[in-house]
C-alpha positions as CSV (number, residue, x, y, z in Angstrom):
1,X,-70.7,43.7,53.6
2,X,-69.0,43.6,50.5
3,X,-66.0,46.1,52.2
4,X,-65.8,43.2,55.0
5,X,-65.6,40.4,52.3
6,X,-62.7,42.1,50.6
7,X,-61.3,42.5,53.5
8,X,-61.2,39.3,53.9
9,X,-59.7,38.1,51.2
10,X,-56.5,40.3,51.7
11,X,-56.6,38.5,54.5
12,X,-56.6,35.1,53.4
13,X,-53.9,36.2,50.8
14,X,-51.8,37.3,53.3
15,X,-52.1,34.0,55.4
16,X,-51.1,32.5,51.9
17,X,-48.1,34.5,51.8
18,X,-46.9,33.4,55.2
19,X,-47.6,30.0,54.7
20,X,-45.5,30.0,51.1
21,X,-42.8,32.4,52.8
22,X,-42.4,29.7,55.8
23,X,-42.4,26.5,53.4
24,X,-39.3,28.6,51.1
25,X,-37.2,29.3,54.9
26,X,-35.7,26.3,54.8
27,X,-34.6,27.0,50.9
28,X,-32.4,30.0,52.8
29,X,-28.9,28.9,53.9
30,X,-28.6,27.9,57.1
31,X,-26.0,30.6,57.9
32,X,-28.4,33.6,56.6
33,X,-31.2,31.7,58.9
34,X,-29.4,31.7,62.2
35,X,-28.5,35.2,61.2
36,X,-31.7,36.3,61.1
37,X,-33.4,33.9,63.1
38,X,-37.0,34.0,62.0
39,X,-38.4,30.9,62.7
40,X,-40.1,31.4,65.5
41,X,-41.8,34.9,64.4
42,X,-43.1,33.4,61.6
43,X,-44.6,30.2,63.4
44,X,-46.0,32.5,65.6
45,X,-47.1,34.9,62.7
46,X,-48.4,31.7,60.8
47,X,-50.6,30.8,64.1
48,X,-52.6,34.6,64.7
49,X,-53.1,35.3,61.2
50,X,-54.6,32.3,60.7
51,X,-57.0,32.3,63.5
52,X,-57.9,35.9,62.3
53,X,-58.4,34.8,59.0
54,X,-60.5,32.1,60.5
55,X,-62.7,34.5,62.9
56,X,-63.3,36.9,60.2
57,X,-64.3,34.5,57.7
58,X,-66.8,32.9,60.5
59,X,-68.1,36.4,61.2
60,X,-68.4,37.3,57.2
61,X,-70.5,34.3,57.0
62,X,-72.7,34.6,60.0
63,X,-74.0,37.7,59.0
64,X,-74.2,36.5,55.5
65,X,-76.4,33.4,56.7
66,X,-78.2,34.9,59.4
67,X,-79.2,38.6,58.0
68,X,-82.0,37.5,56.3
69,X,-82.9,35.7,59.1
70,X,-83.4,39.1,60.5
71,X,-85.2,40.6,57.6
72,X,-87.9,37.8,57.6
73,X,-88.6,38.2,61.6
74,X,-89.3,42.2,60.4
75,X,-92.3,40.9,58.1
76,X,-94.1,39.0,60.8
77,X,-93.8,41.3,63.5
């Protein structure tokens, strides 16, 4: 578990990188940005590694939450 939850926070940080990288784009001249043209990548970058960061941090917790559900149902039975 602990493995998953750091492997969640490189996630998050990398989200965090995107989202500074994509607020500094518009600090690039324009002429370097048409060049390059990455607007749309890192939109679309911006929107899948954010809903992995989100489904792996709702995964982390569910089993965090829910694990000693588990080990409670193994003492009664």
């Amino acid at each position: 578990m602990k493995a998953f939850l750091f492997i969640n926070i490189i996630i998050t940080a990398f989200n965090i990188f995107i989202l500074a990288y994509a607020y500094s784009l518009r600090f690039f001249p324009l002429k370097w940005r048409k060049k390059v043209n990455q607007d749309t990548l890192v939109g679309l970058a911006i929107i899948f590694v954010t809903m992995l960061n989100m489904f792996a941090w709702i995964i982390y917790f569910y089993y965090e939450i829910f694990d000693p559900i588990k080990d409670i149902k193994q003492l009664f039975a």
